[in-house]
N, C-alpha and C positions, 0 to 999 in steps of 0.2 A: 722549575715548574712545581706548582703544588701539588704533590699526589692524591690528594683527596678528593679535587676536584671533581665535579661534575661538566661532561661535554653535549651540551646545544648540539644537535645534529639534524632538527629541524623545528621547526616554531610556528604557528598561526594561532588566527586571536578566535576562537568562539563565539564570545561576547562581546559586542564594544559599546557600554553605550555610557548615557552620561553616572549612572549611579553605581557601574560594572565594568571592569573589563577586565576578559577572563582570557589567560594564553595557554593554549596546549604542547609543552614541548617534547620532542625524541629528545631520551637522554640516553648517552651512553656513559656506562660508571667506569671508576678508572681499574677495572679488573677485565673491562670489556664486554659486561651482560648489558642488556638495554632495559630502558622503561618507556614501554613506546608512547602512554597517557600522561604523564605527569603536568598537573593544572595549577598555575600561579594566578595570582589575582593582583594587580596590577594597581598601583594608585602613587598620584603626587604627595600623599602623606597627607598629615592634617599636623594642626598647632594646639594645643591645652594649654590654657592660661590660669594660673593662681591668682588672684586678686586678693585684696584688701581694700575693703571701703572706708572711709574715714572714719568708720568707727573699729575700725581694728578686726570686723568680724570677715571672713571669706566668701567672697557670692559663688553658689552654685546654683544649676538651674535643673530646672525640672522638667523632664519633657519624655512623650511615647519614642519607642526606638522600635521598629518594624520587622529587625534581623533577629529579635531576641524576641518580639511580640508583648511587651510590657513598658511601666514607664521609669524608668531610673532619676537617680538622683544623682548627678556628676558635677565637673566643673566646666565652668563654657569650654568648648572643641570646635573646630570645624575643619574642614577640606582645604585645602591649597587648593586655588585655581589657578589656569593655564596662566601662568608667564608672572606669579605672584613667587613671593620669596615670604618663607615662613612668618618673618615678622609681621608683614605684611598684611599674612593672611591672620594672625595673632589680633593685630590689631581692629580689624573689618570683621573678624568674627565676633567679638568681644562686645565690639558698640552694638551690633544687629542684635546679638543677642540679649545682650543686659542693658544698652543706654548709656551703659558707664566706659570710661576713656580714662587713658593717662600711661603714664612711660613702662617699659617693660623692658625685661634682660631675658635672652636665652640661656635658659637653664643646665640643658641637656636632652640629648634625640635619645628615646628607646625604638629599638626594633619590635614591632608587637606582634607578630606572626611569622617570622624566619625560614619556617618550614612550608608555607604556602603562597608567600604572598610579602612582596618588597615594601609595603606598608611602613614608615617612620613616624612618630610622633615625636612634635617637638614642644618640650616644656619650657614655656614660661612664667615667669614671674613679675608680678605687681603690684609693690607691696602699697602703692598710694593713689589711687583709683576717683573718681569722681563721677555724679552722676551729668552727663554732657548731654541727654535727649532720650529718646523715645527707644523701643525694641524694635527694629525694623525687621522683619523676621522673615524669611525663603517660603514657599508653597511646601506642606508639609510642618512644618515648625509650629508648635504650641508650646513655648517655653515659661514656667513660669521659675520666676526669679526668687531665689530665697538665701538667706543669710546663717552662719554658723561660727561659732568661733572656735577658736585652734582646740581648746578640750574638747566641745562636741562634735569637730570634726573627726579628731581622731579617734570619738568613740563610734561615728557614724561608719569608719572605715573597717573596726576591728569587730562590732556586732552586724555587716555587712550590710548595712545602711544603704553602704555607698558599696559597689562590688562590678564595676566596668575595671579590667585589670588595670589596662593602660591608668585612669584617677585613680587605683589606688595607690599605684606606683609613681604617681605624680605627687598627690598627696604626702606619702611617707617621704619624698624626696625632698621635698618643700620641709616640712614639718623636721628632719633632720637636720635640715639647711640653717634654719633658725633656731634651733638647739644650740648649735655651736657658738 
């Protein structure tokens, strides 16, 4: 048995709803003190997709973020839905948001909040991308679509252009990936 572990000793959800859900667990540490509030935030994870359009440059999009109150500049993301599998959701987010389609690899999942919250992102990659249709876009969503290439992307990351951690670490991950 792990002795670091932390023990579940009771659980209920506070919040359940479609953009939230929040669980309050008893914990007992393995020294035997309790934390009787401790709040996780609950989610299927979402997908981050690297692209390349046929001109070699990267689409990222542009759009308001509500938990931060401003507008950022990142690479398409979105949520895994009920009974969807990353790629999945990689690919359905990708077309809604940008119009563009085409084959993708899983890269690698980071954990992006470990201390509060079982959140995964999963990165892919795309290096041959085509434009297939329109931005079909969620209630809430004003995405505008814009283009960078590998030098001003990586300067857009380092003078914090770009600064959502999960793309920036998608970003350098990619950007090392083709290094090699």
């Amino acid at each position: 048995m792990d002795e670091s572990r932390w023990r579940v000793t009771s659980s209920s959800y506070v919040v359940d709803t479609q953009h939230l859900r929040l669980r309050k667990d008893r914990i007992e540490l393995p020294d035997g003190r309790t934390i009787e509030d401790y709040y996780v935030r609950e989610s299927r994870g979402f997908a981050v997709i690297f692209a390349k359009a046929p001109d070699g440059r990267v689409i990222l999009v542009r759009q308001y973020k509500h938990g931060i109150g401003k507008e950022l500049l990142e690479l398409p993301a979105g949520a895994i839905d009920p009974g969807e599998e990353p790629l999945q959701t990689a690919m359905r987010e990708f077309g809604e948001e940008t119009g563009y389609a085409g084959p993708m690899e899983l890269v690698r999942t980071f954990c992006t909040d470990p201390t509060n919250a079982n959140t995964v992102a999963h990165l892919f990659y795309a290096p041959n991308v085509r434009l297939a249709g329109k931005q079909n876009l969620s209630l809430g969503e004003n995405i505008t679509v814009e283009f960078a290439t590998l030098d001003e992307l990586h300067s857009m990351v380092r003078d914090g252009t770009i600064d959502s951690v999960t793309h920036v670490a998608s970003i350098y991950t990619i950007l090392e990936r083709l290094r090699a």
